[in-house]
C-alpha positions in Angstrom: 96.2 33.6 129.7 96.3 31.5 132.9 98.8 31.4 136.0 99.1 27.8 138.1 100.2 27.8 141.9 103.0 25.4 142.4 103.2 23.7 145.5 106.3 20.8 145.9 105.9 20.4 141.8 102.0 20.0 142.1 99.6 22.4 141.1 96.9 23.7 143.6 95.6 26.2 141.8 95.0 27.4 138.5 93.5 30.9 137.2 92.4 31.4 133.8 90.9 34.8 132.1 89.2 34.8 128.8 88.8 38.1 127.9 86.3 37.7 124.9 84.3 34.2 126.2 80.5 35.6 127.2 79.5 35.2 131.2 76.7 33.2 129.4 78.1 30.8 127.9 80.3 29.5 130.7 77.6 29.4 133.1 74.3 27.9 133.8 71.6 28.8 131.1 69.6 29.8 134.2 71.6 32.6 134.9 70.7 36.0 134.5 74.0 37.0 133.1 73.0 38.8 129.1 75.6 37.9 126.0 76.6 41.5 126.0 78.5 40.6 129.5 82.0 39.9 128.4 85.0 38.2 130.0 85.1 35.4 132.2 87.7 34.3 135.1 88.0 30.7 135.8 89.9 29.7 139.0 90.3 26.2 140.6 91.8 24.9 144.0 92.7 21.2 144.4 89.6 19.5 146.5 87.7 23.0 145.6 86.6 22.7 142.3 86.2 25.1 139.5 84.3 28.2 139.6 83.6 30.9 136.7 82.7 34.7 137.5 83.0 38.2 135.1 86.2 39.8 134.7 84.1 43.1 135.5 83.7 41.3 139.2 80.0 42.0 138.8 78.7 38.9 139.7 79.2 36.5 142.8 81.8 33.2 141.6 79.8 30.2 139.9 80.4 27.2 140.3 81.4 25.2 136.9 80.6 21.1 136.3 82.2 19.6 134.1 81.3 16.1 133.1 83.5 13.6 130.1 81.5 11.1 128.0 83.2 8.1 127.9 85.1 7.3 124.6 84.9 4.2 122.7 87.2 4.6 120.7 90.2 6.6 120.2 89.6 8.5 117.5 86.6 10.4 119.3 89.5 12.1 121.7 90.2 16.0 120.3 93.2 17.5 121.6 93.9 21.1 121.9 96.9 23.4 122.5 97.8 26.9 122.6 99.0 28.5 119.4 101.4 30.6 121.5 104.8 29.1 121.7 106.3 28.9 125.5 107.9 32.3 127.0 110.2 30.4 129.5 
């Protein structure tokens, strides 16, 4: 589920919570964080950038790069949406 801050019809921030995602696999491979540590928050702020940290607030906020390939073609573009329909 994720909430976005509205601010004169732009967002400025964005929260995100993914309850079964493991802290290690969102972050770093570096980090110390074990597959048996469950639930990750994402949060972004316009000019901010993205960070990650466990729903359990046990661990100080990562940050989170994110880097797109450039596509060719087309047809090397997925899309994804949610399988929930809209509540509003």
């Amino acid at each position: 589920m994720g909430l976005a801050l509205l601010v004169e019809g732009k967002v400025v921030l964005g929260v995100m919570a993914c309850p079964n995602l493991p802290l290690a696999s969102a972050v770093c491979a570096t980090d110390n964080s074990s597959q048996e540590d469950v639930g990750c928050l994402f949060f972004a702020t316009t000019g901010s950038g993205t960070y990650v940290q466990s729903l359990k607030g046990n661990s100080l906020p990562q940050k989170v790069s994110f880097t797109c390939p450039k596509l060719n073609h087309v047809i090397n573009l997925q899309l994804f949406e949610s399988v929930k329909e809209m509540l509003c």
